[in-house]
C-alpha positions, 0 to 999 in steps of 0.5 A, a space after each residue: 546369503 553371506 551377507 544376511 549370515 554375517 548380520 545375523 552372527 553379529 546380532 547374536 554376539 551382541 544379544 550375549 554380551 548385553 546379557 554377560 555384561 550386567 554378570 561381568 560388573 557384579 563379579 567385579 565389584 564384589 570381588 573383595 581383592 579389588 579394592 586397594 586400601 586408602 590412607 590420609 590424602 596428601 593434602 589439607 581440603 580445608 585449607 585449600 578449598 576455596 571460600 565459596 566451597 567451604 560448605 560443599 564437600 567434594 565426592 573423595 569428603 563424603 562418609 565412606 562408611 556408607 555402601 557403595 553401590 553397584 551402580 555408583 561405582 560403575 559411574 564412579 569408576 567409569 567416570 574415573 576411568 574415562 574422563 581424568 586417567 585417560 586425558 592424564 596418561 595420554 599427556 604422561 605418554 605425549 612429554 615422553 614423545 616431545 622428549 625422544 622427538 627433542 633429544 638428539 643422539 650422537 651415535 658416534 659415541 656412546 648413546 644414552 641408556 634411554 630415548 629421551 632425556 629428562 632436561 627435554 621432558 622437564 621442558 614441558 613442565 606445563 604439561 606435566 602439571 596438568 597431569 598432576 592437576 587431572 589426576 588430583 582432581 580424578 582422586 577429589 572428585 569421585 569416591 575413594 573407593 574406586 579402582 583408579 586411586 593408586 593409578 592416579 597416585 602413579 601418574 602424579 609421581 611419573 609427572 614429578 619424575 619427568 620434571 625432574 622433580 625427584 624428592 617429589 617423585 619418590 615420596 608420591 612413589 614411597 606413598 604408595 607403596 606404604 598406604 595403597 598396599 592390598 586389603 581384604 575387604 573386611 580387614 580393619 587392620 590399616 597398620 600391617 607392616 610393609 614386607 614384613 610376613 604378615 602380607 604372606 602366608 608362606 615363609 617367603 619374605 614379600 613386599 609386592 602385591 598380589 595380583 592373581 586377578 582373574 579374567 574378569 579383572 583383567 579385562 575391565 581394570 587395571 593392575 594395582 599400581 603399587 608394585 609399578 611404583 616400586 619400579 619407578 622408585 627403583 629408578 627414581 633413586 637411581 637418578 638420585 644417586 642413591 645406589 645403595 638405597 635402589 640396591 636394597 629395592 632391587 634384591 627385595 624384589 628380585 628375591 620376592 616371589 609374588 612379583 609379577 611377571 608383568 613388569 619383569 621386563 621393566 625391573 630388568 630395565 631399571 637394573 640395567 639403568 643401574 649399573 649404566 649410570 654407574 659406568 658398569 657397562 658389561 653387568 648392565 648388558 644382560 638386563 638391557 637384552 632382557 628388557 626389549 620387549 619393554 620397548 616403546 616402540 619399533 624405534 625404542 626397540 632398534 635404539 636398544 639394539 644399537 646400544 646393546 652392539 655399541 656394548 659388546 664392542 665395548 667388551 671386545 665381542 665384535 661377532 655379538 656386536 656386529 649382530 646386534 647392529 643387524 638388527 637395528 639396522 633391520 628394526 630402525 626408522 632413523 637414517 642416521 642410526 642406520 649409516 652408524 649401525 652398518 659403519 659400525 658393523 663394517 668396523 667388526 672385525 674379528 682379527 687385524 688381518 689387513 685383508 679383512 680390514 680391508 673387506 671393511 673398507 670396501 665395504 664403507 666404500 660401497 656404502 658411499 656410492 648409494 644415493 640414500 647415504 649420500 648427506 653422510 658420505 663425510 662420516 662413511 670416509 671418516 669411518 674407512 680413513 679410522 679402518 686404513 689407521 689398524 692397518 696401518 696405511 697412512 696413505 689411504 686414511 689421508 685420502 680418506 681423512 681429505 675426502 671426508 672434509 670434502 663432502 663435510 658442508 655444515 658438521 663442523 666437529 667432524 671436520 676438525 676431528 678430519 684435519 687434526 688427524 691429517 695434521 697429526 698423520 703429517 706431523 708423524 710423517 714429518 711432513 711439517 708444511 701439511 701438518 701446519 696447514 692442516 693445524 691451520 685450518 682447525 675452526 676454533 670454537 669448537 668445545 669438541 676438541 681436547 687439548 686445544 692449549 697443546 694443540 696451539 702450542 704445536 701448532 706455534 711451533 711448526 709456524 717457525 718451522 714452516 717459516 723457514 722452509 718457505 724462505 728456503 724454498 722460494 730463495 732456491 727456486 729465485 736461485 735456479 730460475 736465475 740460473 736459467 740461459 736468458 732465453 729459457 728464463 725469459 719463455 719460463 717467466 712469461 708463461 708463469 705470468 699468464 697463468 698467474 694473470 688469469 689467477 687473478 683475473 687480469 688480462 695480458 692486452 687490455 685492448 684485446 677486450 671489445 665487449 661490443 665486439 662480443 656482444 655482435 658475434 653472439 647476438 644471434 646466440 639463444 637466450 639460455 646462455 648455458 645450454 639447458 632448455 629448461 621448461 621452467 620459466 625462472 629468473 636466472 638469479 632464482 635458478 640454483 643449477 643455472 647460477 652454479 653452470 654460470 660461476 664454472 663458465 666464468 672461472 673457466 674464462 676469467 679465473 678469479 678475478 674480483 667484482 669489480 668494473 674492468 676499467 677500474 681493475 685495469 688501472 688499479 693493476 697497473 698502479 699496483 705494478 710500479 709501486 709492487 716492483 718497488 716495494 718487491 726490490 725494496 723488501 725482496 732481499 730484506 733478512 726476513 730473520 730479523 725481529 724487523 721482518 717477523 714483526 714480533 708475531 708467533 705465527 708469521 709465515 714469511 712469504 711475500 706476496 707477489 703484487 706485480 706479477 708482469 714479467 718484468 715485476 717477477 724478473 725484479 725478484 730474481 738475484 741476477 747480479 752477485 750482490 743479490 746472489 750473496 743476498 739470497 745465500 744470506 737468507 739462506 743459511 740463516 733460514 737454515 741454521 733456524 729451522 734446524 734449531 726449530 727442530 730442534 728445541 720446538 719440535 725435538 725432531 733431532 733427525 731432522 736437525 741434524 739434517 738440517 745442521 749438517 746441510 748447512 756445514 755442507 753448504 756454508 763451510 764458514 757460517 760456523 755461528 761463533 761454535 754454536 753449530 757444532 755445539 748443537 750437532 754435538 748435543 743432537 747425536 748425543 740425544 740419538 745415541 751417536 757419541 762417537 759424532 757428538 764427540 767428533 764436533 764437540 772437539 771441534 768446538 773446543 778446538 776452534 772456539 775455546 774461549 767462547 760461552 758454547 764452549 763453555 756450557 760444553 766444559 761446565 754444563 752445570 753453569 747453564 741448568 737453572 735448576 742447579 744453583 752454583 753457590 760458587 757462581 752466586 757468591 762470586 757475583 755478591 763479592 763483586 756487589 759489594 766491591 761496587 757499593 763499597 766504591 772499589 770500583 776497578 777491582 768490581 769492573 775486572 771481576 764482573 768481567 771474568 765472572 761474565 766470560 764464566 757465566 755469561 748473564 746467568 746470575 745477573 741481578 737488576 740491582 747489580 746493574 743499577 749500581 753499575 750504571 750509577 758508577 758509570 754516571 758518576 764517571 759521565 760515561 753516559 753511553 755505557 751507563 745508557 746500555 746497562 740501564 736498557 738491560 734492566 728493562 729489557 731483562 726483568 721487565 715488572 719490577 721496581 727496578 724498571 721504572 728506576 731504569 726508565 727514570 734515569 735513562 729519561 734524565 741521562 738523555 737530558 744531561 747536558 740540557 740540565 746541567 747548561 741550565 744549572 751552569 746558567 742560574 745566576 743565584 743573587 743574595 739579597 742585602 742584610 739590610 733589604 727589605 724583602 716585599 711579600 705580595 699577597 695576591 691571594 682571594 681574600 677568604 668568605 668569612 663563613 656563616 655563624 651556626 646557629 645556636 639552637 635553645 634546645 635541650 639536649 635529651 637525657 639518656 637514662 643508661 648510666 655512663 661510668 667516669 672516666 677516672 682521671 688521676 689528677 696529681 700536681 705534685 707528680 713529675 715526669 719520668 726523668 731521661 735516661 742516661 747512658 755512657 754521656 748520652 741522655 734521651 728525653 722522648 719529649 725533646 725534638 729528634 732526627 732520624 739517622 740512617 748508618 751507611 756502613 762500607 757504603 760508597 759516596 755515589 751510593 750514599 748520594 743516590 740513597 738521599 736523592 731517592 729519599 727526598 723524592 719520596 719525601 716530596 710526593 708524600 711527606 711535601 707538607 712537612 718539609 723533612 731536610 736531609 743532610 748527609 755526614 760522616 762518622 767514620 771512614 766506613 760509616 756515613 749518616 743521613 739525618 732526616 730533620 726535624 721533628 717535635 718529639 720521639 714519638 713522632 720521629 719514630 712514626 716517620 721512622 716506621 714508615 721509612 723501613 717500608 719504603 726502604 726496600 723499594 726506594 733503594 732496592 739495589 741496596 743490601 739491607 745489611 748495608 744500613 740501619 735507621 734510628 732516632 736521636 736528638 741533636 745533643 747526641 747527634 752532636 756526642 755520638 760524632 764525638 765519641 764513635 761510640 754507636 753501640 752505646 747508643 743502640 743500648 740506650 735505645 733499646 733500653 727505653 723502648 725494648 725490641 724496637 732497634 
């Protein structure tokens, strides 16, 4: 009986609504505010048809000024409707989706404003453009007169904003708002301005659209999509970057009262989207809360919800924050968002009481024991370790902080941030080998880590540091085994060399080994070796948990021990052991300070590994006689010493130097290092405010050690501050420059002395060395002379003077094999009356081919060359000499270049010829340029550089020897020496008369400026 009701009901219904529908349509279609008016379409139809359509016009070409009828528009809009803006909006909403499923969140920083990033919906740029190319063919293929234009017009801009396409975006959007605005059915009026009074019967100002549709409208059309586009124009410019444009929307419509209430909660969106991108996080809050019934979903919603808490926490409102994690823990379908959202709410507290941090802590902890949480136990300790830091308690974040790395298998960026914290924690704790290792295990590559030059320097210098613990540490272990009775230690080192066997894997006894034997006892054993009757019949190798069972049994038994075959471990171990204890007494006791042991590396951790770990071979390493004893204490102090300047100078931890340092004075009495200890303690407690100590041991520095450089920088600091320049100092060291290039020799070497005990090396300069090590040549002290060149290149390695050191260094330590064979040269002068025979062995020279003259006339330009103009005047005569005070200077008469010496020693006049014609053989070898050396008074002496055909010539070579000058002899002062041209005449005058300056004048009198 219900049954036949139920048919009977639904027959009915459907009897009515065939009846209303056609009543429904007409209402619709006569509806004069139904219709949207049409501007220009936005492309060329002619232009862009195909040939073969030329002729046909397509439904959007054909006359509008024909009726449309009812049954035509309800095909046409059907069609529309149906066929094009569905297919279309379905695929605009499937990119939206690839986008959120493509788009990551790192929920442990601030998440972006929206789901979906537009880098990932650009991506689907095939997509999008078959959007654009639907909608464009749901506008061309039916009459422009439907309901779906703008609808189409608004697919097309979403479709360019996804792509990222923005210009496009907004002139599809600005096309919209400005042709597609409403219009009474018989208005003829198409240029209403956009916003102005004339769209509004009131006095408010409007540039929305009305959309009191009835219920009619609602039910079988779609809204206008103007005002949807304004929206999306608001947006548009916001990516753009064009605040104030988007602003200048955004009052418009907040002010506009024909702005519907349907799309309020998307204008609130946009504006919260406004003030994100612009990092004004508090004015952005209110309108993201407004607009979460705009979510896409149940998940869009949740996301909102996690930002607006991750906001508030933002602004220091931990009640509003925490509630809003609630909810999107409650709304949220991502595992992920839901441990960040009740971290993060365990992380709310609403003071820095410890017993509510602690209440947070606990309750992180639970979180970690609920299996659903498990993949993320390493967040959830990360999160309590950053909750034990407010408290603070250091000792249960380092546990936290080593438990997170614990659980962490493949989150390498929150692992290093785990072991950067452990080590910083260390570091402030002054536990100096953890922080080190923790440094150490940082995995590089990681771009999430800041600062990562600091943290390499750092972790550089507690390298040193560590470097030097380990040598304290293993010497005063070796120290107090030694220091055991015979049999304690022989029972100590037997049971320290069992356990390092097994370590390794290797076996006391080899013959203690019978796998046959083994393999009888066992044969009666099941063939689950591990005991767990699985019913699955899986190959060992394929099983996980069997092969995890039987890696834990094997190292139970054999410890580590490496993949190789027993008989060959065995004999490798025993080899190893007897060059192992050599190399262990060999290297046991080596000074491991010295640049020998660190090998020149910043990272070197001096702890020698124990090949030979048999009794005997541990024994070897301990100091059992005095010698070795004094070794090690050896090693110590100076392990000592260093650390202490490590902490010092690399680290700045003056407490721990002073520690260290005063240990040291504790320990070694008489290893003082030349004052340098008391020097440093004096300077550490000064750093600490303690100057009562700091003067105790700086007067113990100059008590005992008055005369060496620590005393000094304690009397005159200022001497050792480079960025103080002692101008006293510097001249100082330029008289003694100049005594040694003006060959006062003696009196140089006495003055650099006491300049040295004064100064130490701090205003040395290579070219001060060079010179000194050229007198020390000259003296034939070749050892000394090897010395001072050696610290040019040690010292100012790069400069020119380097490769002048290396040089003379290389032709000292062949002297005496150069100077036997001078000695041995036996040089013979032909007879005047000999003939000397020229053999020319050369390869005859091809004659090469004749060019071949062609007949063909040259082609004749048109353009007119003008002459050039030659003045041609057989009586004209040359420009006479200049004369001047004896001399004459004839530009076309041959010169020499001279270079003047002045107060230059002869060694030093020598050396400066040498480099020159050095020169002149790598660069000038063709021309075969002679230099002599003369003298024109007692302090000036002169190179002459000759020959060449005329003035002009001479003063090119000239040019190019002032180049070179400062690099060929750089240790020479420029003061020092003058080039100028001059004929053999004047040469032969001016040796005459002394008379330079005359010269000079003449000089410059026919080339002005030149000299």
């Amino acid at each position: 009986m219900l049954f036949f009701i139920s048919n009977k009901f639904k027959l009915l219904m459907k009897i009515r609504i065939t009846k209303l529908l056609p009543i429904l349509l007409i209402f619709i279609f006569l509806n004069p505010d139904a219709h949207a008016q049409l501007g220009k379409i936005t492309f060329d139809l002619q232009k862009d048809k195909p040939q073969k359509f030329k002729d046909k016009p397509l439904r959007s070409e054909r006359p509008q000024d024909k009726k449309l009828g009812l049954g035509g528009r309800f095909i046409q809009n059907t069609t529309s409707h149906y066929n094009y803006f569905f297919n279309a909006n379905n695929k605009i909403n499937s990119a939206i989706e690839l986008g959120r499923l493509a788009t990551k969140d790192d929920y442990s920083q601030l998440i972006p404003y929206y789901s979906y990033s537009l880098e990932n919906t650009a991506s689907q740029k095939v997509l999008l453009d078959s959007v654009i190319l639907e909608a464009t063919a749901g506008i061309l293929l039916h009459d422009l007169r439907t309901n779906w234009v703008d609808n189409f017009y608004l697919l097309i801009g979403e479709a360019y904003y996804l792509r990222k396409d923005f210009d496009s975006a907004a002139m599809t959007f600005q096309f919209i708002n400005f042709n597609l605005h409403p219009k009474k059915k018989k208005d003829d009026d198409d240029q209403v301005i956009v916003g102005s009074n004339q769209n509004s019967g009131n006095s408010a100002l409007s540039v929305s659209s009305p959309e009191d549709r009835n219920l009619v409208d609602k039910i079988f059309s779609r809204p206008p999509s103007r005002n949807d586009a304004l929206v999306w124009q608001i947006r548009t410019l916001t990516d753009k970057g064009d605040y104030p444009e988007a602003a200048g929307i955004i009052n418009t419509l907040r002010n506009d009262p024909q702005f519907p209430e349907r799309l309020q909660s998307y204008f609130q969106e946009v504006q919260g989207y406004w003030f994100f991108k612009q990092k004004m996080y508090d004015s952005a809050i209110g309108y993201l809360k407004n607009s979460l019934p705009n979510s896409l979903d149940l998940q869009d919603q949740a996301r909102r919800e996690y930002l607006l808490g991750q906001l508030y926490e933002m602004n220091d409102k931990q009640d509003t924050a925490s509630e809003y994690y609630s909810l999107a823990i409650h709304h949220t379908t991502d595992p992920l968002m839901d441990i960040y959202a009740n971290l993060n709410q365990a992380k709310m507290l609403k003071s820095k009481d410890p017993a509510e941090i602690e209440s947070g802590i606990d309750r992180l902890v639970r979180m970690a024991r609920k299996d659903k949480f498990e993949p993320y136990r390493d967040i959830i300790y990360y999160s309590a370790a950053q909750l034990a830091m407010l408290k603070p308690d250091t000792s249960a974040a380092l546990s936290f902080y080593k438990t997170s790395t614990l659980f962490n298998q493949e989150n390498i960026s929150l692992k290093n941030k785990a072991f950067l914290n452990l080590a910083e924690i260390n570091y402030q704790l002054r536990n100096y080998k953890q922080s080190y290792n923790f440094y150490d295990s940082l995995q590089a590559g990681d771009t999430t880590l800041e600062n990562f030059a600091d943290i390499e320097a750092r972790k550089n210098a507690l390298a040193h540091v560590v470097r030097s613990l380990n040598i304290i540490d293993r010497e005063d272990s070796l120290q107090l085994i030694a220091a055991m009775p015979a049999a304690e230690r022989d029972n100590f080192l037997k049971k320290l060399s069992k356990r390092l066997m097994k370590e390794r894997g290797l076996k006391e006894d080899m013959n203690e080994y019978n796998p046959s034997g083994a393999f009888i006892t066992n044969r009666n054993m099941s063939q689950n070796f591990y005991g767990n009757n699985t019913q699955k019949g899986d190959w060992y190798f394929y099983n996980n948990s069997i092969k995890a069972q039987g890696l834990t049994e094997f190292k139970r038994i054999w410890g580590k021990r490496q993949n190789v075959d027993n008989w060959r471990r065995s004999s490798s171990s025993q080899g190893a052991t007897i060059a192992g204890r050599q190399q262990n007494e060999g290297a046991a006791y080596e000074d491991p300070l010295t640049a020998a042991a660190s090998g020149g590396k910043e990272e070197v951790i001096a702890e020698p590994e124990q090949v030979d770990v048999s009794v005997e071979g541990l024994r070897a390493n301990l100091p059992l006689t005095t010698p070795a004893l004094d070794t090690s204490n050896v090693k110590v102090a100076r392990a000592l010493f260093q650390v202490g300047k490590d902490y010092q100078m690399l680290l700045e931890d003056y407490y721990a130097a002073i520690e260290a340092y005063e240990h040291s004075l504790k320990r070694f009495p008489d290893s003082l290092y030349g004052g340098e200890l008391y020097l440093n303690l004096s300077y550490c407690y000064r750093k600490i405010g303690n100057n009562e100590l700091a003067d105790h041991y700086k007067n113990l520095l100059i008590k005992n050690y008055a005369d060496s450089k620590y005393a000094m920088r304690v009397l005159h600091p200022e001497m050792f501050n480079p960025t103080k320049n002692d101008t006293a100092a510097q001249n100082r060291y330029d008289r003694i420059y100049n005594l040694f290039i003006e060959g006062k020799f003696d009196e140089a070497i006495k003055e650099k002395a006491a300049a040295d005990s004064l100064y130490g090396q701090s205003y040395w300069n290579p070219q001060l060395l060079y010179i000194q090590s050229v007198y020390y040549i000259q003296k034939k002290d070749d050892s000394t002379a090897t010395k001072v060149l050696k610290q040019i290149i040690a010292n100012y390695p790069g400069t020119a003077m380097e490769e002048k050191a290396k040089t003379m260094v290389d032709v000292l330590s062949r002297r005496d094999s150069i100077e036997k064979y001078l000695t041995n040269l036996e040089i013979v002068r032909a007879k005047e009356d000999s003939q000397v025979v020229v053999f020319d062995d050369s390869k005859p020279v091809n004659k090469l081919a004749s060019p071949v003259i062609t007949t063909e006339k040259p082609q004749v330009q048109n353009e007119k060359v003008a002459a050039a103009h030659v003045e041609l005047n057989p009586d004209k005569k040359l420009a006479p000499p200049v004369k001047k005070s004896g001399f004459i200077f004839d530009p076309l008469e041959p010169q020499n270049v001279i270079m003047i010496l002045t107060k230059v020693d002869p060694v030093y006049s020598s050396e400066a010829r040498n480099a020159f014609n050095r020169m002149n053989s790598q660069s000038y070898s063709t021309n075969k340029i002679e230099i002599l050396k003369d003298t024109l008074d007692s302090e000036r002496t002169i190179l002459v550089f000759s020959q060449f055909v005329d003035a002009q010539e001479a003063m090119k070579y000239m040019d190019k020897l002032k180049q070179a000058a400062p690099s060929q002899i750089s240790w020479l002062p420029a003061q020092k020496y003058k080039f100028y041209i001059i004929s053999d005449s004047n040469l032969q005058f001016l040796k005459e008369n002394k008379n330079l300056q005359n010269y000079i004048d003449l000089l410059d009198n026919k080339y002005p400026g030149k000299f």
